[in-house]
C-alpha positions as CSV (number, residue, x, y, z in Angstrom):
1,X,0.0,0.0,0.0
2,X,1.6,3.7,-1.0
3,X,-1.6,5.5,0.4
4,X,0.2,8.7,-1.7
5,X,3.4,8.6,0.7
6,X,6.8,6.8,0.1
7,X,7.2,4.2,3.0
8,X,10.3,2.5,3.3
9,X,9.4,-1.4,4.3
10,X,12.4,-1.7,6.6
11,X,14.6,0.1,8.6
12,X,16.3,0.0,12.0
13,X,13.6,1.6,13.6
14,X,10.0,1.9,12.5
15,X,9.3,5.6,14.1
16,X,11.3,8.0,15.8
17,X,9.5,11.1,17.8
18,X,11.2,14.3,18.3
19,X,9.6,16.3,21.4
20,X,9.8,16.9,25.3
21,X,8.9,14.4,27.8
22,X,7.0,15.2,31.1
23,X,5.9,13.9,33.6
24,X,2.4,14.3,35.4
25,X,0.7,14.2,38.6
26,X,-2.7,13.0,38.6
27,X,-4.7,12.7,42.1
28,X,-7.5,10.9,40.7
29,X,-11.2,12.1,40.9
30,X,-10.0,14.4,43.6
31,X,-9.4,18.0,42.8
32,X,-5.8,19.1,43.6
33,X,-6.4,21.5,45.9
34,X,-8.2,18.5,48.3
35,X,-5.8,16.4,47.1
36,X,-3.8,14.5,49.8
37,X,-1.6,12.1,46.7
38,X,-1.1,11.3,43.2
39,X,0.4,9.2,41.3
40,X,3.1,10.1,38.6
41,X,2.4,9.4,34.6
42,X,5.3,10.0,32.0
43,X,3.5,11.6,29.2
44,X,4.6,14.0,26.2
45,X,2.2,14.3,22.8
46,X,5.4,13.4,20.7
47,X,6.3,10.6,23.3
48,X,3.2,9.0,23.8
49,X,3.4,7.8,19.6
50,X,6.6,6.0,20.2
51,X,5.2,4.4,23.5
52,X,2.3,2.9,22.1
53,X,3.7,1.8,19.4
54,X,6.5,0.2,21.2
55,X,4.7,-1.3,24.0
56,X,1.3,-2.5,22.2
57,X,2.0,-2.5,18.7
58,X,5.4,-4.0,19.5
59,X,7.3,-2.2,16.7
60,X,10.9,-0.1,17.4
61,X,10.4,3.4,18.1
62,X,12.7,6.1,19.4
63,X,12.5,9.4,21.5
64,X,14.6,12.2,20.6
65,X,14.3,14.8,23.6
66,X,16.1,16.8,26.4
67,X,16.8,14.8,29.9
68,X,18.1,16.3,33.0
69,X,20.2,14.2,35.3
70,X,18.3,14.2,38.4
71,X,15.9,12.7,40.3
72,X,13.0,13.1,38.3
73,X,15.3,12.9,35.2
74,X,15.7,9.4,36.3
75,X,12.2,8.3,36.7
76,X,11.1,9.6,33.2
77,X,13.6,8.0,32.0
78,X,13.1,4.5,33.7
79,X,9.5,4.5,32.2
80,X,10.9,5.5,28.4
81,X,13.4,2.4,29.0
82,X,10.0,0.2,30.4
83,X,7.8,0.7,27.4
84,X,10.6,-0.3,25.0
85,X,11.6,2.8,23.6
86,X,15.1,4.2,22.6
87,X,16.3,7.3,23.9
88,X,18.1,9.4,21.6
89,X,19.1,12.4,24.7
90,X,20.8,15.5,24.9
91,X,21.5,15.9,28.8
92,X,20.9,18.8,30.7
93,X,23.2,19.1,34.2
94,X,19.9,20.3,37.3
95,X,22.0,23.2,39.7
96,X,19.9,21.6,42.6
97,X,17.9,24.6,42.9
98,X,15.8,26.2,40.0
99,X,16.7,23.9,37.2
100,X,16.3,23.3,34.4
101,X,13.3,21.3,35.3
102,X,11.9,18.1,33.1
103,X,8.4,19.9,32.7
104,X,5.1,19.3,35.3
105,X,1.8,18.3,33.9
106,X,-0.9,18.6,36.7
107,X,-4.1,16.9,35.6
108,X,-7.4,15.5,37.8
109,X,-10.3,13.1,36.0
110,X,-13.0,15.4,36.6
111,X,-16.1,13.1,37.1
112,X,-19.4,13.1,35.9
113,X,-20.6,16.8,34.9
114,X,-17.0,18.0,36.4
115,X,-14.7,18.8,33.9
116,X,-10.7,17.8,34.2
117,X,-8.7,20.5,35.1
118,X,-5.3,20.8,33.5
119,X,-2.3,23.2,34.2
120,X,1.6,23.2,33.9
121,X,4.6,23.9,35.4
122,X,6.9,24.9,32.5
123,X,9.6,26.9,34.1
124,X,13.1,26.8,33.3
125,X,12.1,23.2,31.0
126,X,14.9,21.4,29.3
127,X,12.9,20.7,26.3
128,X,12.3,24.5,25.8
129,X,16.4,24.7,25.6
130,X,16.6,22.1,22.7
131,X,17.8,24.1,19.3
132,X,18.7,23.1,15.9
133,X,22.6,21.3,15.8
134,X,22.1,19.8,19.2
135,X,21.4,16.2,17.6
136,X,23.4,14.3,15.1
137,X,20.5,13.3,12.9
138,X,22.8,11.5,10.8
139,X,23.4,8.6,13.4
140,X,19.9,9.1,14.6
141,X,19.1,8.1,10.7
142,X,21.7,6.0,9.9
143,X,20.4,2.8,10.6
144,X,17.0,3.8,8.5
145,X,14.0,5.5,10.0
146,X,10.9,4.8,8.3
147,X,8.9,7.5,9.8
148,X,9.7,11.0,12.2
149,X,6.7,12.3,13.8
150,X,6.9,15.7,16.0
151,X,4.1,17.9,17.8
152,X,2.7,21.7,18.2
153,X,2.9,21.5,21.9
154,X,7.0,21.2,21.1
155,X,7.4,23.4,18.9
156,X,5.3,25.8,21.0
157,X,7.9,25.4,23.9
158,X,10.6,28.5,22.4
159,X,12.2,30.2,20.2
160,X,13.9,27.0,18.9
161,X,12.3,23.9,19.3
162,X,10.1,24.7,16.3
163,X,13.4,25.2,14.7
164,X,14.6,22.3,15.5
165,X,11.6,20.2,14.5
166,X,12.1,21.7,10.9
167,X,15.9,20.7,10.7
168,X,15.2,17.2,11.5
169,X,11.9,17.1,9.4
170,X,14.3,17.7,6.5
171,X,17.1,15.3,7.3
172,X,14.3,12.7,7.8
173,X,13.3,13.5,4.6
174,X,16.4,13.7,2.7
175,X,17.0,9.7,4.4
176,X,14.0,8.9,3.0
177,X,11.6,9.0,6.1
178,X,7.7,9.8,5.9
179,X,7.2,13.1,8.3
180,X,4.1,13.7,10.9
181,X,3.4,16.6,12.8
182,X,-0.1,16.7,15.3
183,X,-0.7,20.1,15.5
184,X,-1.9,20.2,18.9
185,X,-2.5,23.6,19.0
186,X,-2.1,25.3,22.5
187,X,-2.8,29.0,23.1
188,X,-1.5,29.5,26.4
189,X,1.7,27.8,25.0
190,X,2.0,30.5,21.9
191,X,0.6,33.5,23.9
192,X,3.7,33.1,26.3
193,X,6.6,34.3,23.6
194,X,5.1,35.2,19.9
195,X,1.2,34.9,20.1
196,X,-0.7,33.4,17.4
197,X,0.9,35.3,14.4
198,X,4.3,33.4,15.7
199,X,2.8,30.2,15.9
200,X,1.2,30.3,12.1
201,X,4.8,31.2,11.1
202,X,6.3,28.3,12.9
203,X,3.8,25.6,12.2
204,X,3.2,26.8,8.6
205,X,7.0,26.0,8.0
206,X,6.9,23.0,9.7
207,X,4.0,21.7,7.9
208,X,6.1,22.4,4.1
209,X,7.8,19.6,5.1
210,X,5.5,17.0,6.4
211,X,3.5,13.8,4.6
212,X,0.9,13.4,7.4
213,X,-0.8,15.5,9.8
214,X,-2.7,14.7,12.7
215,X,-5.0,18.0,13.4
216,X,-9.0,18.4,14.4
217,X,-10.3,21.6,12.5
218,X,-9.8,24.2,14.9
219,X,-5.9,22.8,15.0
220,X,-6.5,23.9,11.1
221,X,-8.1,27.2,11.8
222,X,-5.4,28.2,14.5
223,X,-2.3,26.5,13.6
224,X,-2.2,26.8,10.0
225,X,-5.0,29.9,9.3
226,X,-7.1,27.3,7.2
227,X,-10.3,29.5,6.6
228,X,-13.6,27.3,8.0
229,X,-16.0,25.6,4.9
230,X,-19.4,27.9,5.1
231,X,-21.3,24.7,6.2
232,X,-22.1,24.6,10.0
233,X,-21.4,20.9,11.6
234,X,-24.3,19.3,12.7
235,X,-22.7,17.1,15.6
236,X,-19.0,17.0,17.2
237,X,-19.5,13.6,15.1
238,X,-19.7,15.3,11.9
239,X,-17.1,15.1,9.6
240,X,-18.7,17.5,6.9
241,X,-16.6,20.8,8.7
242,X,-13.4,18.7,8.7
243,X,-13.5,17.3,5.4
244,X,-14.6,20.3,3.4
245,X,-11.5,22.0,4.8
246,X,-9.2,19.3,3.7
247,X,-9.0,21.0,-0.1
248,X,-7.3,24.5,1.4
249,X,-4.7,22.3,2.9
250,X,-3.6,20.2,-0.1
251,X,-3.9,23.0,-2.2
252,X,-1.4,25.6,0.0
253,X,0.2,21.9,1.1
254,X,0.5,19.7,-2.1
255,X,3.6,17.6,-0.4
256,X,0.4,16.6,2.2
257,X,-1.0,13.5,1.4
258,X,-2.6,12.2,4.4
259,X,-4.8,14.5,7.4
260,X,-6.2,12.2,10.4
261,X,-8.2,13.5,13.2
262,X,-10.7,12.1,15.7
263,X,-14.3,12.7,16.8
264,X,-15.6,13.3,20.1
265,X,-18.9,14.4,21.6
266,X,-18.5,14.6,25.1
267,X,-22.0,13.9,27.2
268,X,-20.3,14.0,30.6
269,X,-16.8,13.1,31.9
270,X,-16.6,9.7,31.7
271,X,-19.5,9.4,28.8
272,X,-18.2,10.3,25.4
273,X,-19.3,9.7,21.5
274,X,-15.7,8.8,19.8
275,X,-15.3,8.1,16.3
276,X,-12.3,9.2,13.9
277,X,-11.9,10.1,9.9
278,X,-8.8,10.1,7.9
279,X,-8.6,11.7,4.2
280,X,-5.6,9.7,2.2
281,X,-4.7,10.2,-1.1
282,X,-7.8,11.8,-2.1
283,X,-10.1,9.6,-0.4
284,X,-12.2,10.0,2.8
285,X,-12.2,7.0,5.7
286,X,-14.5,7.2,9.0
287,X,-14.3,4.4,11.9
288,X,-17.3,3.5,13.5
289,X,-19.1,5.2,16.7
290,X,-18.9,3.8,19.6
291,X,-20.1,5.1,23.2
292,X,-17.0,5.2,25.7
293,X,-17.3,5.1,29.6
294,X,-14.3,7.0,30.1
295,X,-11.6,6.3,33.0
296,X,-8.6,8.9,31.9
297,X,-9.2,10.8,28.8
298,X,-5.7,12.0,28.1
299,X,-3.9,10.4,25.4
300,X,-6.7,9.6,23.8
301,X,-6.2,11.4,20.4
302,X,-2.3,10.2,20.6
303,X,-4.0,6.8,21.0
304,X,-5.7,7.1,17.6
305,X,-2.3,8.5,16.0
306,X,-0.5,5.8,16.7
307,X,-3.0,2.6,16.5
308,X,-3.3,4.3,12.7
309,X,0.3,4.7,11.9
310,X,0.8,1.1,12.8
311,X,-2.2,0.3,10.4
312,X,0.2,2.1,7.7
313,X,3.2,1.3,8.7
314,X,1.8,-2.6,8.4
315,X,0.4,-2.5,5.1
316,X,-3.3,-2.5,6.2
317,X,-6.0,-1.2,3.8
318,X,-6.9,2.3,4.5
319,X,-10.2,2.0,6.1
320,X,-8.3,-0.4,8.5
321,X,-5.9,1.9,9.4
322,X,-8.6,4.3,10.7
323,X,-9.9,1.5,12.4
324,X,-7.5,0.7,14.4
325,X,-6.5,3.6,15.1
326,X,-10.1,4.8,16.3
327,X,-10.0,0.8,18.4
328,X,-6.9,1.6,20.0
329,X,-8.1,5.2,21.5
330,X,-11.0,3.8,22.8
331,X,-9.4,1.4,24.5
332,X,-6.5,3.9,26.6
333,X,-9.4,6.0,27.5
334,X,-10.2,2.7,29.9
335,X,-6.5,2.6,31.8
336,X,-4.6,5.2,33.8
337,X,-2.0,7.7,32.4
338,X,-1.3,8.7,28.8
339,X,0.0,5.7,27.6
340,X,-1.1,2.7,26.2
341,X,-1.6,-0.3,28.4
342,X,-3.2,-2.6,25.7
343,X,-2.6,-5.6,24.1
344,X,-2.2,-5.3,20.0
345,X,-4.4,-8.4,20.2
346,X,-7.4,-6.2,22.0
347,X,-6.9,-4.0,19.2
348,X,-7.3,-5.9,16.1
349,X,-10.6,-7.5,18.4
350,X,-12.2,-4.3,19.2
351,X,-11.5,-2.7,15.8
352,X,-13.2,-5.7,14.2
353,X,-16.5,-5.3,16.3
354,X,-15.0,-6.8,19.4
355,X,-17.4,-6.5,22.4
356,X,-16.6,-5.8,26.0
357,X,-17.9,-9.3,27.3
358,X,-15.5,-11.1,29.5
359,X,-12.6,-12.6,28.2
360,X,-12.3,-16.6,29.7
């Protein structure tokens, strides 16, 4: 399958990611300022990719990010090294004091008609230091890399990172690498150094040199000042809005041959609508509905990314691909964290028509 993108069949490693890790504290259902404990999730858009598919999908990713060498340094990097992932690091020395930092993510369920509530602690983050020339991309490549994939949320860090992500976009695709970017577009991370103007600049340049992107319509609208179709979506489930702005992108983005995204109509916390589309090549693909009973919704939508670029990355038939990618975020809305804790056994079943009978 060519699904309009040149996919090597082998290489040392089947995807690298390029982005900053984190690591987040999650108290539960509890809000955090009753909350008493937590426990501690290694996360990171970029990361998450290479995690899942590593640890379900049982293919060989890499991470290509800052570390610092300290405590907290150590336990990020003890859970990269647990889901099978290889580190690709530029170290950063902690001064025992103010930093830099390996970046805080603080993040309660919600429950119910209570909303999660997310905020950061960013300061002083080692991932915001990362700049073009700090990463030999020519061993990173050497051994062939069949796909790079990078983020929004990274290159929305500084000055540099989104630099950064366009050197190694183009040494990925001068080796002969497909390119992904999920545009995770993030407000409060542009409005903190350049503003919206900034981040169109950035992510504009980033996209010139990308095959895939991962991107709902308002990632469109504010990452890439796609212009809205006139029609009005009649249901978060509606891929009308989303497809009928897919022509503006291929035509300012002709190297673009593949935009992925998934559907989600929230009813309460843990009750969402979730389906997902993908337009390849020219043609339009939507997964199934299905009604989730949500446990952690974070990671979800890096979930779908990477049960789908396994379905390309394998050779499966489009509408598969969407599939499983749509299976596999339903099924890390049901564990803990922002990584995957399925099997890619449960995937293939669910994206099938599995059922959630018991399993004897």
């Amino acid at each position: 399958m060519s699904y309009g993108i040149n996919l090597k069949s082998e290489g040392a490693l089947d995807l690298v990611s390029l982005g900053a890790l984190v690591h987040r504290l999650d108290p539960g259902v509890i809000p955090f300022r009753k909350a008493t404990h937590c426990d501690i999730h290694v996360s990171g858009g970029e990361f998450n990719v290479a995690a899942n598919l590593a640890d379900c999908f049982r293919l060989r990713t890499g991470i290509v990010t800052a570390m610092v060498d300290y405590p907290i340094g150590h336990l990020i990097a003890e859970r990269v090294k647990a889901m099978g992932v290889t580190p690709f690091y530029k170290y950063f020395e902690h001064n025992g004091v103010t930093g830099p930092n390996m970046a805080t993510v603080y993040s309660d369920r919600g429950q119910g008609v209570r909303a999660p509530v997310v905020f950061y602690n960013r300061g002083n983050e080692a991932g915001a230091q990362l700049k073009p020339g700090d990463f030999d991309w020519g061993k990173i490549l050497a051994g062939g890399v069949r796909w790079l994939h990078s983020g929004g949320i990274f290159a929305a860090l500084s000055e540099t990172t989104g630099e950064l992500i366009v050197e190694g976009m183009k040494a990925a695709k001068a080796a002969g690498a497909v390119t992904s970017i999920d545009l995770n577009y993030r407000a409060k991370l542009w409005n903190l150094w350049g503003g919206h103007e900034v981040a169109l600049r950035v992510l504009r340049r980033i996209v010139e040199n990308v095959d895939v992107i991962v991107g709902n319509e308002e990632d469109l609208q504010m990452g890439l000042g796609i212009a809205g179709p006139e029609v009005a979506a009649k249901s978060k489930l509606d891929p009308s809005v989303f497809f009928g702005m897919i022509d503006k992108v291929t035509d300012r983005y002709p190297n673009v041959k593949i935009v992925a995204t998934t559907l989600r109509e929230v009813h309460s916390t843990n009750r969402h609508s979730w389906s997902a589309v993908a337009w390849i090549n020219g043609t339009t693909y939507q997964a199934p509905t299905c009604e989730l009973d949500v446990l952690d919704r974070v990671g979800g939508g890096d979930g779908y990314a990477s049960g789908f670029f396994y379905g390309l990355l394998t050779g499966a038939s489009e509408q598969e691909a969407v599939n499983l990618g749509w299976a596999h975020g339903a099924l890390l809305t049901t564990f803990p964290g922002d990584t995957t804790m399925a099997t890619v056994e449960q995937v293939k079943a669910f994206a099938k028509g599995g059922s959630a009978r018991i399993q004897r």
